[in-house]
BALOBA-1460 file (C-alpha; in Angstrom, 3 decimals):
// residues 282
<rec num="1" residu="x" x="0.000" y="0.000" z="0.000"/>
<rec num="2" residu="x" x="1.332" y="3.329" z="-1.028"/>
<rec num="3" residu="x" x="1.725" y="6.310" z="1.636"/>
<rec num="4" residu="x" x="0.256" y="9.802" z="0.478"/>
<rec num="5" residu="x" x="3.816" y="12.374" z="1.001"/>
<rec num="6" residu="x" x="2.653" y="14.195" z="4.593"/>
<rec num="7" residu="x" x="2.192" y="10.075" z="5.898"/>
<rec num="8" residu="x" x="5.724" y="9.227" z="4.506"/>
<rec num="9" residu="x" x="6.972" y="12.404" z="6.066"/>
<rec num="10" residu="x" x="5.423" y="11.453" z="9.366"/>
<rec num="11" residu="x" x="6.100" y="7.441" z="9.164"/>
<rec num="12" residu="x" x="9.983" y="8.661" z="8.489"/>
<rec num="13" residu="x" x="10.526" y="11.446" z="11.107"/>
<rec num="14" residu="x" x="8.364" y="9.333" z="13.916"/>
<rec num="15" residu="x" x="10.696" y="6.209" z="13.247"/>
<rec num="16" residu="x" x="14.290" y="8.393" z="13.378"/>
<rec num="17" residu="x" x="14.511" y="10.543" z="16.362"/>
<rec num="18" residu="x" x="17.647" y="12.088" z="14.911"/>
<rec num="19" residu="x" x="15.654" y="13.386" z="12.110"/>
<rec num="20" residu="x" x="13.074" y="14.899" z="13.586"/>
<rec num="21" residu="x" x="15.632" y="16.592" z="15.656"/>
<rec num="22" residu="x" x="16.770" y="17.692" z="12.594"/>
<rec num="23" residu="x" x="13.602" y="18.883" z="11.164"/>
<rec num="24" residu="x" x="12.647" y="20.832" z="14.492"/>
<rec num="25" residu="x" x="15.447" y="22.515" z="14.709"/>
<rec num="26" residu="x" x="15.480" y="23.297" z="10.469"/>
<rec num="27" residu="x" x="11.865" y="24.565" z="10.875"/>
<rec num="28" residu="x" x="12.596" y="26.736" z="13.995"/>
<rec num="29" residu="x" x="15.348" y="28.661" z="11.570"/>
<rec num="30" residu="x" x="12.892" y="28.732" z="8.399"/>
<rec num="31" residu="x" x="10.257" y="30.325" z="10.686"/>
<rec num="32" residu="x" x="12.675" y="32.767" z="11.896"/>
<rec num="33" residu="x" x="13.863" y="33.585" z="8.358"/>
<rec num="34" residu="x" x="10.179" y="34.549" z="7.693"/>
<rec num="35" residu="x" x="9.315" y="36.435" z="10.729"/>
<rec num="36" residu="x" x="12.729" y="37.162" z="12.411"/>
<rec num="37" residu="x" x="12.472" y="40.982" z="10.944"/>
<rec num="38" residu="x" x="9.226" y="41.579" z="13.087"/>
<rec num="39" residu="x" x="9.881" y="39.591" z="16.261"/>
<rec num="40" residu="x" x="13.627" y="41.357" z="17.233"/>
<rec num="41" residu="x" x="12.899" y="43.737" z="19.501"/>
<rec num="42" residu="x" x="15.172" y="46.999" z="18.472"/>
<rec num="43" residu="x" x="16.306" y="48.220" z="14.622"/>
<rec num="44" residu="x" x="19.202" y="45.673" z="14.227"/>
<rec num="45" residu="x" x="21.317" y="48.912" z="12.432"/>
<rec num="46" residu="x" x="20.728" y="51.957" z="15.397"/>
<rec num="47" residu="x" x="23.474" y="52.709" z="17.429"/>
<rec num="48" residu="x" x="24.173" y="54.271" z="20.701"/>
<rec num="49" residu="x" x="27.130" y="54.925" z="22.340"/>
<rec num="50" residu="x" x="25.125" y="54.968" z="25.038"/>
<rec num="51" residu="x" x="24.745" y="51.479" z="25.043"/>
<rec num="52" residu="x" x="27.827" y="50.061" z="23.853"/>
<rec num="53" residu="x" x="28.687" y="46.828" z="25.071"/>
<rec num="54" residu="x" x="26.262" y="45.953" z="27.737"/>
<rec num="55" residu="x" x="25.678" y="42.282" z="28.877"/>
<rec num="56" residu="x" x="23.180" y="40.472" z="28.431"/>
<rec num="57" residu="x" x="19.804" y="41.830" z="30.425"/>
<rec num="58" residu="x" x="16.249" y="41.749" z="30.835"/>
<rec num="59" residu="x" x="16.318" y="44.768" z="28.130"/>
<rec num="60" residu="x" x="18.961" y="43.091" z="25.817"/>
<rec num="61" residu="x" x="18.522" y="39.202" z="26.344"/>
<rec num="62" residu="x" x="22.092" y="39.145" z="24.499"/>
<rec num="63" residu="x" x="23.965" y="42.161" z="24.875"/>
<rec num="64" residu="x" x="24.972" y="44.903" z="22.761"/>
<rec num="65" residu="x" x="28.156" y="44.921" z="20.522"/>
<rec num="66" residu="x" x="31.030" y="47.601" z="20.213"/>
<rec num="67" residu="x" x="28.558" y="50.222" z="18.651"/>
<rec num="68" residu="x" x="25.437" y="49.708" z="21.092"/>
<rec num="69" residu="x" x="23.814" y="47.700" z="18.385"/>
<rec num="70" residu="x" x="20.989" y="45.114" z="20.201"/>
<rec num="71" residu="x" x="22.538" y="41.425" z="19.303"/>
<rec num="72" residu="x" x="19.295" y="39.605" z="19.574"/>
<rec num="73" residu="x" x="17.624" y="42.200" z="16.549"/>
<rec num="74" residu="x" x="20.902" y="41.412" z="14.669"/>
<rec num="75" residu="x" x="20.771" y="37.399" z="14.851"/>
<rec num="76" residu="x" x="17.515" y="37.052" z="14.677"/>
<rec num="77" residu="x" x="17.671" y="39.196" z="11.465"/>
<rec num="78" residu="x" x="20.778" y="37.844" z="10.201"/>
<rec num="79" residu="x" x="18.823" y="34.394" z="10.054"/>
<rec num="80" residu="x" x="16.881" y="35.257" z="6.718"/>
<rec num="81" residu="x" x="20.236" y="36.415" z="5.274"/>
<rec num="82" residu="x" x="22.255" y="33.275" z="6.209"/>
<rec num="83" residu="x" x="19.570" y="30.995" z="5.362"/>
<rec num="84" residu="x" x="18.306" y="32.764" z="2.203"/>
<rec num="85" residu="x" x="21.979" y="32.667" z="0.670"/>
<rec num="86" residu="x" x="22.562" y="28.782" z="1.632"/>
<rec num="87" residu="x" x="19.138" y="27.281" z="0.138"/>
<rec num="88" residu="x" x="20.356" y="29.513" z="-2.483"/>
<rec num="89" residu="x" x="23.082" y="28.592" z="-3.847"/>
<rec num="90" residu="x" x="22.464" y="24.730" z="-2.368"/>
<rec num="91" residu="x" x="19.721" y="24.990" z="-4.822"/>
<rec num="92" residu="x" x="21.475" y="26.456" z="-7.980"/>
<rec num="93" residu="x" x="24.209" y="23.377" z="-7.484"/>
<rec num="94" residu="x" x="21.826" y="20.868" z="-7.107"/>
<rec num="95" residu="x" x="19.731" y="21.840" z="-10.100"/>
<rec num="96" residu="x" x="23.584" y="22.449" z="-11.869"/>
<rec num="97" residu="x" x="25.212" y="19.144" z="-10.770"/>
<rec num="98" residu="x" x="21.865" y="17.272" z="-11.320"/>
<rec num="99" residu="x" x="21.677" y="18.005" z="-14.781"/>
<rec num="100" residu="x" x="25.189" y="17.718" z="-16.446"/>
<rec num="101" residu="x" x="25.866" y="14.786" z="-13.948"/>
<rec num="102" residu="x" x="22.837" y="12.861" z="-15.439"/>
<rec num="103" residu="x" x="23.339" y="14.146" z="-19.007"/>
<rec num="104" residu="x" x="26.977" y="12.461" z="-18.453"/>
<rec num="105" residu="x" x="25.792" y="9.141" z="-16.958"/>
<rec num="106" residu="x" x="23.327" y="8.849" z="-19.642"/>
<rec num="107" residu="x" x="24.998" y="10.101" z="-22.919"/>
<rec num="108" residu="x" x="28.467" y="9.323" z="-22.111"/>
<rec num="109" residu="x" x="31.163" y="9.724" z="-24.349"/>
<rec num="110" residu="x" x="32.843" y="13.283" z="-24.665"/>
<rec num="111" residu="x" x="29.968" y="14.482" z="-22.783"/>
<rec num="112" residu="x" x="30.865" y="12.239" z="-19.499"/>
<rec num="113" residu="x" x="34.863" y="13.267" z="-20.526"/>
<rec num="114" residu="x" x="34.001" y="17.193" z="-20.260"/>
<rec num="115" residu="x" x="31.951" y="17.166" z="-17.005"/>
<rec num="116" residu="x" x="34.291" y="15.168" z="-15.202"/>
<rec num="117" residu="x" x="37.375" y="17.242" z="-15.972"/>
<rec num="118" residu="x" x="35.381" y="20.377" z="-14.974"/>
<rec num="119" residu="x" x="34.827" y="18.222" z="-11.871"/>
<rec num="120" residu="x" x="38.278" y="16.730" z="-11.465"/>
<rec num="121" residu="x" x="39.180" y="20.546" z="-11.989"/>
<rec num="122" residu="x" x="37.274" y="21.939" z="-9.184"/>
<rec num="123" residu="x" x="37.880" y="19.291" z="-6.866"/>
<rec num="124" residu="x" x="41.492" y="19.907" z="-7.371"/>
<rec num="125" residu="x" x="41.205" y="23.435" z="-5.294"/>
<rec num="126" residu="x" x="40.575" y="23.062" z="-1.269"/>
<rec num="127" residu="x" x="36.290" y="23.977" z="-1.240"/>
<rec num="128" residu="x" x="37.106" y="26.899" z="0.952"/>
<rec num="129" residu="x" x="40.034" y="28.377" z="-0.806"/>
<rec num="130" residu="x" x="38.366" y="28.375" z="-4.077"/>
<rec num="131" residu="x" x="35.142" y="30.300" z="-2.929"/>
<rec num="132" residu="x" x="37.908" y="33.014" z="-1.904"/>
<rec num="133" residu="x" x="39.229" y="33.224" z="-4.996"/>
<rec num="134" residu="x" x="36.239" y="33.525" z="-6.593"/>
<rec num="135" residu="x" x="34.688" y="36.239" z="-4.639"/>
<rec num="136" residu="x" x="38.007" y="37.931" z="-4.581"/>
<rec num="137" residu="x" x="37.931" y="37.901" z="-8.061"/>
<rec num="138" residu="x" x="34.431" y="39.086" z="-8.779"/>
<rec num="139" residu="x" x="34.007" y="41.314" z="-5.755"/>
<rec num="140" residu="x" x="32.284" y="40.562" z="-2.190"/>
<rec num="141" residu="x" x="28.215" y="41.113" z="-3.063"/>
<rec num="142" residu="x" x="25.731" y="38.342" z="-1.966"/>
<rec num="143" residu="x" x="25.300" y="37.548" z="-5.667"/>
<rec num="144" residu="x" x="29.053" y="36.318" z="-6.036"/>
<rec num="145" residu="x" x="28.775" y="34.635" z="-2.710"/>
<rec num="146" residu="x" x="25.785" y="32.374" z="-3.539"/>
<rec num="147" residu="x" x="27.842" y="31.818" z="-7.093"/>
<rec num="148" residu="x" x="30.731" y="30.695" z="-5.147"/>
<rec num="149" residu="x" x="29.375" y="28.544" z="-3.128"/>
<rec num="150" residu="x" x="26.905" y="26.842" z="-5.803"/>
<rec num="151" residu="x" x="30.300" y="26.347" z="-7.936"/>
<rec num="152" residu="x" x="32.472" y="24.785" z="-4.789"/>
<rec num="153" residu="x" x="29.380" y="22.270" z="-4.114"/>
<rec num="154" residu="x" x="28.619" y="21.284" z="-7.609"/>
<rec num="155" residu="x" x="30.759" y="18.252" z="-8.158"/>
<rec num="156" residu="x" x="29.477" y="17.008" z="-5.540"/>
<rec num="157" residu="x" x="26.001" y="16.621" z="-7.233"/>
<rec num="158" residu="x" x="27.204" y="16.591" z="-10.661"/>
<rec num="159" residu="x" x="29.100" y="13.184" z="-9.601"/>
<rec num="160" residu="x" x="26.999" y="11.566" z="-7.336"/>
<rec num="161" residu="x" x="24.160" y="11.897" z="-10.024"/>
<rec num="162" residu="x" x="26.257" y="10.724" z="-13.117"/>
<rec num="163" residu="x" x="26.912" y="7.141" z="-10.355"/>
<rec num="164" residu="x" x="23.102" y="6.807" z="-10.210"/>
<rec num="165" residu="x" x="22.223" y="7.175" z="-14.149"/>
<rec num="166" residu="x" x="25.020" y="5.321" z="-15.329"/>
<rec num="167" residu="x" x="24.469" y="2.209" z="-13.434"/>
<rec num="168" residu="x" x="20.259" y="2.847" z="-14.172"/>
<rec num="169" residu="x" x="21.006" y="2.922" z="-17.804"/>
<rec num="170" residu="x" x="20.438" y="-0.205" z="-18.732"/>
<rec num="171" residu="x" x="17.906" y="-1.255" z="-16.544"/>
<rec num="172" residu="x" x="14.795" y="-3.083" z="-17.834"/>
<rec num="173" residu="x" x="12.375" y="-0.233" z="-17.171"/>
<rec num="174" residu="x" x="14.373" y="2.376" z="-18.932"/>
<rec num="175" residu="x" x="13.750" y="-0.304" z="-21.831"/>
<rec num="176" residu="x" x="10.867" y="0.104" z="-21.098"/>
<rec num="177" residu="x" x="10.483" y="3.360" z="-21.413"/>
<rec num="178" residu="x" x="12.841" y="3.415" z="-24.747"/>
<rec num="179" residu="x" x="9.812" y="1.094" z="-25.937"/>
<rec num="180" residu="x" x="7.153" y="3.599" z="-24.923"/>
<rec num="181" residu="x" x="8.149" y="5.994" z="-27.266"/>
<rec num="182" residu="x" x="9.921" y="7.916" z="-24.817"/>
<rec num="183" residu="x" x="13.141" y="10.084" z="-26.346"/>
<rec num="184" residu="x" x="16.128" y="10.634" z="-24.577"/>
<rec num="185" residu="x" x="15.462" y="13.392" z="-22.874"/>
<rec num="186" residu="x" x="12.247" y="11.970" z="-21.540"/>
<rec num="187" residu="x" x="13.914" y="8.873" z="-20.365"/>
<rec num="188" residu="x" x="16.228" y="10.730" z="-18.555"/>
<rec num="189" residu="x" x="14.146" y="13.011" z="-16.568"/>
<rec num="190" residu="x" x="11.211" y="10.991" z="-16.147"/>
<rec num="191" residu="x" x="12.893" y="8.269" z="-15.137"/>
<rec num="192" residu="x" x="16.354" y="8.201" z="-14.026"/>
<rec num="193" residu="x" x="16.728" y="11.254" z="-12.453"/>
<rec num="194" residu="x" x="13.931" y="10.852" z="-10.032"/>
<rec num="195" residu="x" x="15.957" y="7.551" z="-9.121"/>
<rec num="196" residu="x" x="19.055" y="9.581" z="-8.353"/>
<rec num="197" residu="x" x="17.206" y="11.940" z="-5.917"/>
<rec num="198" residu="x" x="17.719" y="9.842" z="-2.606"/>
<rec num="199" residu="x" x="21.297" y="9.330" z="-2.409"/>
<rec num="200" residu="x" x="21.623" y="13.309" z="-3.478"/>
<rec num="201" residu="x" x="19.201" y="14.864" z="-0.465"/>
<rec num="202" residu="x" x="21.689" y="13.177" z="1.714"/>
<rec num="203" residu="x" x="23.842" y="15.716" z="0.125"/>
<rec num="204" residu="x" x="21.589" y="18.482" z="-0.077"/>
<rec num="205" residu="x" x="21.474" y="18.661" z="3.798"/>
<rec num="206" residu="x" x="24.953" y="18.419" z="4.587"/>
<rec num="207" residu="x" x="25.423" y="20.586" z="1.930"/>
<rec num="208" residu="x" x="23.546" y="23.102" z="3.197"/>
<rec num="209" residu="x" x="25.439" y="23.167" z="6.521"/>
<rec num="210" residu="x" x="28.434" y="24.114" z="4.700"/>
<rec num="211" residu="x" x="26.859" y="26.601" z="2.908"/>
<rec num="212" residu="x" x="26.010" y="28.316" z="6.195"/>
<rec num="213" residu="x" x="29.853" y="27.451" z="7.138"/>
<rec num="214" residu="x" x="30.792" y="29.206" z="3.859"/>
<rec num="215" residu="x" x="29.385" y="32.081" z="3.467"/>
<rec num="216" residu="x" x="29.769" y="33.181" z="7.363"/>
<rec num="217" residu="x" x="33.691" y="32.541" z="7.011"/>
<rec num="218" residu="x" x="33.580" y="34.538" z="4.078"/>
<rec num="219" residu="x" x="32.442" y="37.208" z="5.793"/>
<rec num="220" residu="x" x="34.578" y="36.119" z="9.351"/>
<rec num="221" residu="x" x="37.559" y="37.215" z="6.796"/>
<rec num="222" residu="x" x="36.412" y="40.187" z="5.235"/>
<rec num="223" residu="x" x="35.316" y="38.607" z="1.853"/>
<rec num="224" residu="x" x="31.665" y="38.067" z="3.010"/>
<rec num="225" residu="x" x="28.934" y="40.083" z="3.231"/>
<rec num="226" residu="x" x="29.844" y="43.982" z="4.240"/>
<rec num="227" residu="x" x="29.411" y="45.399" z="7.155"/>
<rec num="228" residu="x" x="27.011" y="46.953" z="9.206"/>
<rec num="229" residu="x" x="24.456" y="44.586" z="7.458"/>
<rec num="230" residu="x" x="23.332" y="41.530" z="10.191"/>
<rec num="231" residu="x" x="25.412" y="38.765" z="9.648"/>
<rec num="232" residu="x" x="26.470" y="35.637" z="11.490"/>
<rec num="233" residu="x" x="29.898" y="35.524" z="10.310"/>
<rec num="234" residu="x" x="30.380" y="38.859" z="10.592"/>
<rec num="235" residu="x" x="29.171" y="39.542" z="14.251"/>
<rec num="236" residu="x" x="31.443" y="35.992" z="15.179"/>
<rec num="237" residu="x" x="34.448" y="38.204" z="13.726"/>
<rec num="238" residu="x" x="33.485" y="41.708" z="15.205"/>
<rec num="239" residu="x" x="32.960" y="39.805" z="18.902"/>
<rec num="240" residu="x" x="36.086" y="37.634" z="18.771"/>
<rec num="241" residu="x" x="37.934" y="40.670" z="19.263"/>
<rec num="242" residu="x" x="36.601" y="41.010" z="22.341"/>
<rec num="243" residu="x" x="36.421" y="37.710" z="23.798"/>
<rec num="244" residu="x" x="39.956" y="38.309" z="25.740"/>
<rec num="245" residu="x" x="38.634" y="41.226" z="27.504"/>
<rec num="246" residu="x" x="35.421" y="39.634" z="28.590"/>
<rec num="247" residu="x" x="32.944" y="41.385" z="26.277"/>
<rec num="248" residu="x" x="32.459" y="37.300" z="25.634"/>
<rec num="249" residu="x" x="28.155" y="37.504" z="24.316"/>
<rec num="250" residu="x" x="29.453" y="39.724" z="21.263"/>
<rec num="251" residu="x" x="30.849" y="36.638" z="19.566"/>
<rec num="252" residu="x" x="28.792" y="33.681" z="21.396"/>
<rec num="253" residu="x" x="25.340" y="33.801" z="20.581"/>
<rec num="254" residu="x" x="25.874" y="34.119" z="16.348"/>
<rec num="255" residu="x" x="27.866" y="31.561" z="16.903"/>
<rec num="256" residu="x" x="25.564" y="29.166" z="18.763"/>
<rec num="257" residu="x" x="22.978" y="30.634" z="15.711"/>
<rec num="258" residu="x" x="25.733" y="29.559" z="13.570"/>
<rec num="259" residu="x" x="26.509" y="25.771" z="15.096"/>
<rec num="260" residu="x" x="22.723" y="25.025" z="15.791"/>
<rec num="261" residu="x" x="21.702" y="25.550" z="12.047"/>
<rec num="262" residu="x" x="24.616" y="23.568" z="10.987"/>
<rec num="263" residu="x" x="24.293" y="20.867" z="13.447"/>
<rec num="264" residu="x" x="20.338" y="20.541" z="12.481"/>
<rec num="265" residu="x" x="20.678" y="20.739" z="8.713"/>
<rec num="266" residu="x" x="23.360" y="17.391" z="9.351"/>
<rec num="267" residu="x" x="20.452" y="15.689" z="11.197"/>
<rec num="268" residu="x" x="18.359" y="16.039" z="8.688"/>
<rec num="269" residu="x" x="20.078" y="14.458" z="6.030"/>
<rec num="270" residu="x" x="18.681" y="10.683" z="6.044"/>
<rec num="271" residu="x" x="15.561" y="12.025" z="6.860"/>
<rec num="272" residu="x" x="15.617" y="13.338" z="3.266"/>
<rec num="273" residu="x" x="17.322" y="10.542" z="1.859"/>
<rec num="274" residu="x" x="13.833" y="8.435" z="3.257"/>
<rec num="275" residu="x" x="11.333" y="10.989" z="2.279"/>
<rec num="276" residu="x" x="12.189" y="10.962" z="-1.563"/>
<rec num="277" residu="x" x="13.050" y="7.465" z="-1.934"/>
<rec num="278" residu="x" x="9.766" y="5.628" z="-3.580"/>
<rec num="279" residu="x" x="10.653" y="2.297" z="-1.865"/>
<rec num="280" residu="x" x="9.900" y="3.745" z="1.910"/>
<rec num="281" residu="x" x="6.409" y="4.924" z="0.525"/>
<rec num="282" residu="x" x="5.313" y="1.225" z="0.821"/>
């Protein structure tokens, strides 16, 4: 008997504690992305010298920074930024690496040769060190960071997907589907692609995590998102500063922000894998 999606969903995150972990913690970000803005208590930009650098208190549950700024306004508003620039460019990879890795599983030939020397060519380059040069090279906006990160991530996919077609390519119902009258193109995303999608969500999450990672190191550096905007990254760098001389909230809650996305997008991984895979739906 086959399970409508929202039952799969269910059956899968009742059955892995882990996941639904994962998925609480996931949805607890996403619903701050949407309505972070209008809960944070104080314009996440105003200054006052007034208030610089007070502890955490009933009027600023987290303290201010060096400037007076209010650091619950800024993380809770820095979570649609983070968040908005990961699914992103997690997004643009996937679609990316799902595409010419498939086309190369299933065509083959010079077409399999050229995608995986781009990927061989990529992979060559530590994943952190090649963002930098790429946003170094084509300056620090949120555009170039999502590009950067989509680019470091997409051999990932592209690889992973070419596996899953290329040992699908023979099977008996893709000649079945030759049969049908399908063409190529049909065969391929009708019917293998969907078939690659489990393994890759496994990805997807953990890739995700490190596209948090990413772009908040970018900007821990200087090569991220500009200041005064509400960052992660950024308010990690600004408070680390001030760590030694006990100012120690500045820096420690974006970074819990920072470690409790990443830490639930990792749960939620084979809870993904599950939820797409047709086999679990029975």
């Amino acid at each position: 008997m086959s399970l409508s999606f929202s039952a799969n969903a269910w059956h899968v995150l009742r059955g892995n504690p882990a996941t639904l972990a994962g998925a609480l913690i996931c949805g607890g970000f996403a619903l701050l992305a949407v309505v972070g803005p209008w809960l944070a208590p104080y314009d996440p930009m105003a200054t006052s010298a007034a208030l610089s650098l007070r502890p955490p208190s009933a009027a600023h549950w987290f303290g201010t920074d060096q400037v007076g700024r209010d650091m619950l306004s800024r993380v809770l508003v820095a979570t649609r930024l983070d968040l908005g620039i990961a699914i992103s460019a997690t997004l643009l990879s996937f679609t990316l690496g799902l595409v010419l890795g498939g086309a190369a599983g299933w065509l083959g030939g010079w077409v399999d040769r050229a995608v995986g020397r781009v990927n061989d060519t990529l992979m060559a380059f530590p994943l952190f060190v090649l963002a930098m040069g790429i946003v170094a090279a084509l300056g620090n906006s949120i555009t170039n960071i999502i590009w950067a990160t989509a680019v470091v991530n997409l051999p990932f996919y592209a690889r992973v997907a070419r596996a899953e077609v290329n040992v699908r390519r023979e099977a008996g119902f893709v000649e079945a589907a030759r049969l049908a009258g399908n063409g190529s193109a049909g065969v391929l995303f009708r019917h293998l692609i969907p078939n690659a999608l489990p393994p890759m969500m496994v990805q997807v999450s953990l890739n995700l995590g490190f596209a948090i990672l990413n772009a908040a190191s970018l900007s821990f550096i200087g090569l991220g998102v500009r200041p005064p905007t509400p960052e992660w990254g950024i308010m990690v760098s600004e408070g680390a500063a001030l760590v030694l001389s006990g100012q120690w909230w500045a820096a420690l809650f974006p970074g819990l922000a920072l470690m409790l996305a990443v830490f639930g997008f990792n749960l939620l991984g084979d809870g993904l894998r599950d939820l797409v895979d047709p086999r679990r739906r029975t």
